[in-house]
N, C-alpha and C positions, 0 to 999 in steps of 0.2 A: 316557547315552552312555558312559559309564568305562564300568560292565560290561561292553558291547558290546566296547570297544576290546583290554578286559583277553583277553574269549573268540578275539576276535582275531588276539592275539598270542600266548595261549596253546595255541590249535590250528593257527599255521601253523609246522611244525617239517619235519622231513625228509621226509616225505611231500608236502607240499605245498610246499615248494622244489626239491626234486630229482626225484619222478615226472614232474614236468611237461614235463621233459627229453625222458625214456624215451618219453615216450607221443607228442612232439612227434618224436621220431626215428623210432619206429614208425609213426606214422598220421599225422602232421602234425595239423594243428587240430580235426580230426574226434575224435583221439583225446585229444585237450585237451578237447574241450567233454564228452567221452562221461565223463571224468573230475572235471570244474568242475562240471557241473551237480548230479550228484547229492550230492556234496562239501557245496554250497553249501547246496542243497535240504534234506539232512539235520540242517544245524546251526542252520538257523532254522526247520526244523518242531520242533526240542526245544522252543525258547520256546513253543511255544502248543500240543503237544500233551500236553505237562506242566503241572501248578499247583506252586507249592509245597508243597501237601497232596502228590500223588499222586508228587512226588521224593523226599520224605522215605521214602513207603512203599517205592519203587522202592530208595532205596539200605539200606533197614532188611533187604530180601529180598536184596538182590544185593553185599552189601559188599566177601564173598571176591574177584569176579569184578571191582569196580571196584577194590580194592587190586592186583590183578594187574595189570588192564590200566593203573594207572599205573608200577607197578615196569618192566614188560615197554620200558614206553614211554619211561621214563626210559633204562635198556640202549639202549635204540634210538639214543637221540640220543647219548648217550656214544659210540656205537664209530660212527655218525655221521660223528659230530665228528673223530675219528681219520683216518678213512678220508677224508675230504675234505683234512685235510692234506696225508694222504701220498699219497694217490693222484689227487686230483683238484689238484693243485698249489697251493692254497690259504697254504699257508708261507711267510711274507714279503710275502704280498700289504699289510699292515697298516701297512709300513713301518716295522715294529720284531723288533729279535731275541726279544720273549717269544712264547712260544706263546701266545697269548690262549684258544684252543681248552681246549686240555689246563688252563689255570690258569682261566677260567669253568669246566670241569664241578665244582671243588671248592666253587665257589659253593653249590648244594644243598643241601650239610652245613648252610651259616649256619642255613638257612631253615626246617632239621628243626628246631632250636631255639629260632628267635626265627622263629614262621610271619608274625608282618603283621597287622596287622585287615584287612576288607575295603577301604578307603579307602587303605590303603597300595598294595593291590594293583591298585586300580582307577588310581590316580597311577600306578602303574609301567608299567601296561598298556597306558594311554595314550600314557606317552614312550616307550615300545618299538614302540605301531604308529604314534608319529609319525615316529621315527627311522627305521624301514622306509621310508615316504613317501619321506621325504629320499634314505637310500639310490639310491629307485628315480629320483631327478628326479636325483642322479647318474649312476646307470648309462646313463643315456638308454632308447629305447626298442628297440632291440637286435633281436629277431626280429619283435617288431608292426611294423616296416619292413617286413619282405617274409616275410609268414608262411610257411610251409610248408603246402600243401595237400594232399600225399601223403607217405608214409613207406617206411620199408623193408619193411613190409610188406603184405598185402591187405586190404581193405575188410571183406571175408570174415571175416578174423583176429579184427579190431574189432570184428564182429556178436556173436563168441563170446562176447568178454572182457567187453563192456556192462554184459549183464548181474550178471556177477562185480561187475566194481568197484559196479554200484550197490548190490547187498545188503550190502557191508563199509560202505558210505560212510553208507548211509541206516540203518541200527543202530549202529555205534558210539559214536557221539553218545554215545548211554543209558548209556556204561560209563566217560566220562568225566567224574571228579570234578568239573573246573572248572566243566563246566558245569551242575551242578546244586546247585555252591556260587552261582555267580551268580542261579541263576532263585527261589534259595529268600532271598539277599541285595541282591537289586536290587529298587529299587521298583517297575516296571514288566517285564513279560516283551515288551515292544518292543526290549527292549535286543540281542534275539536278531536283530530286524530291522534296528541297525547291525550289530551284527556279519556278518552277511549282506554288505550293500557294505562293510564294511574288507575282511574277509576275499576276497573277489573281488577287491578291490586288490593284495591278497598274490600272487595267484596269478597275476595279469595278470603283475605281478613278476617272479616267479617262467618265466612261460613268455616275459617277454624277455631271458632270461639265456641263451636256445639259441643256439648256434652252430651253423646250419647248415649250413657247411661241414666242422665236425670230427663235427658229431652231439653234441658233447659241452658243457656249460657253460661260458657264457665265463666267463675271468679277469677279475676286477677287483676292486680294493678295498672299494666299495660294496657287490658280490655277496660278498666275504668278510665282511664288515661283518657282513654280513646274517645267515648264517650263522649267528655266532657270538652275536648278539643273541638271536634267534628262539630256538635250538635253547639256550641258556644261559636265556632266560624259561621258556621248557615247562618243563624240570626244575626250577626254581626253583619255578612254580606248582606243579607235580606235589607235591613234595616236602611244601609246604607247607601243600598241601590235608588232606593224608593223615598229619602230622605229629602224636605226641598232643598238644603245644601247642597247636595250632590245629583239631584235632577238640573241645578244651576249649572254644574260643572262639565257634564258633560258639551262632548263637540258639537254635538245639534238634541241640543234638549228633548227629552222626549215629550210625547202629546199630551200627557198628564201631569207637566207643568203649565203652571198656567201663566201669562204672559206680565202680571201682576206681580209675582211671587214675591220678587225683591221687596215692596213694599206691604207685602203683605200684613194684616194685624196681628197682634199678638192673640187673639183668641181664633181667630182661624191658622195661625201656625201651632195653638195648643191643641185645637181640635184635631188637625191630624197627626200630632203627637201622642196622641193620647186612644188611637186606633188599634196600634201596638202595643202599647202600654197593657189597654186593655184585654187584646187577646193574649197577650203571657199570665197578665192576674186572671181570667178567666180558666186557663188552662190549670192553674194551680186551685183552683179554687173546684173545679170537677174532681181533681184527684183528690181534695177532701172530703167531698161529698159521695163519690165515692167510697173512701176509706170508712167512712161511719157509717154508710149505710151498710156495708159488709163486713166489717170487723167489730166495730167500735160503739155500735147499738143492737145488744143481742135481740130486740122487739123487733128492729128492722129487720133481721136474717133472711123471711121470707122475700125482701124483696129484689135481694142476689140472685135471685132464679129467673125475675125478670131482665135486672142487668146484664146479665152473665146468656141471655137466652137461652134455649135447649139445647147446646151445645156440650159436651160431654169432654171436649178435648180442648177448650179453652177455660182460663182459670177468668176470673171477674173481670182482671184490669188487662188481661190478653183478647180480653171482648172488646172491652175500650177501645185499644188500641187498633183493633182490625175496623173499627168503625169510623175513628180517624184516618182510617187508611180509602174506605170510601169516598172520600174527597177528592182525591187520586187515583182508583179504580172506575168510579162513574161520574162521578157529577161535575169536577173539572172537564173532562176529557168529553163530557156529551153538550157540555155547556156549549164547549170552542165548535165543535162536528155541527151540531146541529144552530148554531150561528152562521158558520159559514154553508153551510148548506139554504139558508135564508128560511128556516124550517117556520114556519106562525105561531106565536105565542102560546095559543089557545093549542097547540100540537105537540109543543118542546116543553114546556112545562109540568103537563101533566103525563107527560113518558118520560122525565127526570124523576119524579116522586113516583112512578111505578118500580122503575130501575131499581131508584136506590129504595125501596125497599122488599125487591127482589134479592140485591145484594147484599142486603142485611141478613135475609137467611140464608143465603148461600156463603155467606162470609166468614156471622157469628153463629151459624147453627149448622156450620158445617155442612149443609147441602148443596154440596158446587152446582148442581145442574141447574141451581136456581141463576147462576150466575151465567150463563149461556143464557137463561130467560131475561136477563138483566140488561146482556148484550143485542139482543134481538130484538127488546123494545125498543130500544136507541135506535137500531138499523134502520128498525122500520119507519121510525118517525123520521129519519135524516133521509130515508126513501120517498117520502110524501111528498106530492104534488099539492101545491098550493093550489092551483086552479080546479079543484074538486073541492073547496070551501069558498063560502064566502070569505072576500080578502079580509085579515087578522091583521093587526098590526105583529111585525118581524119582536121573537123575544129581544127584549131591549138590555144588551150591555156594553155599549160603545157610551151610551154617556147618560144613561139615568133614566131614558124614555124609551117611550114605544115609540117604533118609526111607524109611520101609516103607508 
């Protein structure tokens, strides 16, 4: 049951506390469930469509791709974390003048260092999705009182996007460390199947935080609580999965340590120190750049039209936001499809950059049907026959090259 808890709380972080919102204002519950299910479905089909043999081999072939997508992931919840301060009113809610926000993301750092055994993490994992609980017997049940059956937009809209969200939901899984530190360190791979109902827990959570009357998330301390718990564990787990203290620790190292490690120098263990690092200061540093070009420099105003794209139903930093969510709807999930499909360089690359920014209007300007075009450039390209080109070398992210 730890593991379960630990996978829990380590995959409900900004996407699954704040989409549930967007999608409850767009489609009402239709577009919740079109989102929960496949969410759910995907991260306890890992448990049993994996062994701990065929993870090991999975992360020995794909390490570049799960080191990104933890970095990527980590950025995420950092500027996150910002952006809910300042924009969604979150400051103050805690009843204290520290930012807890901005003073958790330094947390991370500890964990590069001193990563945990498992037992550390599975304790922590625990009192993170027990305190979520609490939280939520806090907040009360908030929009489960009178759910939202329609949204601001059409049925039609929701037919497009389905599909989309379920191919990000139902591959990512694969590209997250946690949980293939769990399925290769837990005794049983049932552990997938709590995680399954905590995590549904979460998300219940999460979609009774709408406020149907603003469209936007309510305020309250339990939901700030929350917050800053959840998206402060992701990065903590992230960090310290992926840390070389705790690549050392594990029972059979995985393939993106390297055989050196132990004596490794201090400039290449600051070099990839300093990966993370940098993707949290990055992510705080959009959200100011951001902030001034749309609030904070009246000269600049017009150029929130282009941030914000033609979208009419997202505000500046909820464009952001769905654009980091892109990372997660296409470009991870077509990354892993069309690697293992052995798709040619010169094939998968440039139907990732049609994709994603197919996706982009269908995302931040709101035309879902763009997002079935988004998906179907992917198909098609993970449908291609290599022997109808001259041989390409295989896109290269197993270890830095092109295979010939």
């Amino acid at each position: 049951m730890g593991w379960g808890l630990y996978l829990a709380s380590s995959w409900t972080w900004c996407i699954g506390m704040f989409l549930p919102i967007l999608l409850l204002r767009w489609w009402g519950w239709p577009g919740f469930v079109a989102f929960a299910v496949p969410n759910i479905l995907g991260c306890v089909a890992f448990g049993y469509v994996f062994t701990p043999e065929t993870s090991r081999r999975f992360v020995t072939r794909f390490a570049p791709s799960i080191r990104w997508f933890a970095w990527v992931t980590i950025a995420f919840q950092s500027w996150f974390g910002s952006w809910a301060d300042r924009r969604l009113g979150m400051q103050g809610l805690l009843g204290t003048s520290v930012n807890w926000s901005d003073l958790c993301r330094l947390l991370p750092l500890l964990f590069f260092m001193f990563p945990g055994s498992g037992r550390f993490w599975t304790i922590a994992g625990t009192v993170c999705a027990v305190a979520s609980f609490v939280f939520f017997s806090q907040s009360g049940l908030g929009a489960l009182n009178d759910p939202p059956v329609v949204g601001s937009l059409t049925s039609m809209s929701l037919a497009w996007a389905a599909p989309f969200m379920a191919f990000g939901f139902l591959l990512c899984p694969a590209l997250d460390p946690t949980f293939h530190r769990a399925l290769q360190q837990s005794p049983s791979r049932h552990c997938f199947a709590v995680f399954g109902v905590a995590f549904t827990a979460q998300l219940i959570f999460a979609a009774s935080t709408f406020n149907a009357a603003t469209g936007l998330m309510m305020l309250a301390w339990p939901i700030a609580a929350q917050i800053v718990v959840q998206t402060t564990f992701t990065m903590c787990a992230l960090v310290s999965v992926t840390s070389p203290a705790s690549l050392r620790s594990w029972p059979g190292a995985p393939a993106w340590c390297p055989s050196a490690m132990g004596r490794t120098s201090f400039m290449r263990f600051a070099s990839v120190l300093a990966l993370p690092v940098v993707g949290m200061a990055l992510g705080r540093f959009l959200l100011d750049l951001l902030t001034a070009i749309t609030v904070d420099v009246p000269v600049l105003m017009p150029a929130s039209e282009l941030l914000a794209s033609v979208s009419s139903v997202t505000s500046a930093g909820e464009a952001t936001y769905l654009r980091w969510l892109g990372f997660y709807g296409i470009i991870f999930p077509a990354w892993l499809l069309l690697k293992l499909r052995r798709v040619p360089a010169a094939v998968a690359w440039p139907a990732i950059f049609v994709a994603a920014a197919a996706a982009e209007r269908g995302m931040v300007g709101a035309r879902t049907s763009f997002l079935l075009v988004s998906l179907g450039v992917i198909v098609i390209a993970a449908l291609w026959q290599s022997d109808n080109l001259i041989k390409q070398p295989e896109i290269a992210i197993e270890d830095g090259r092109s295979n010939a």
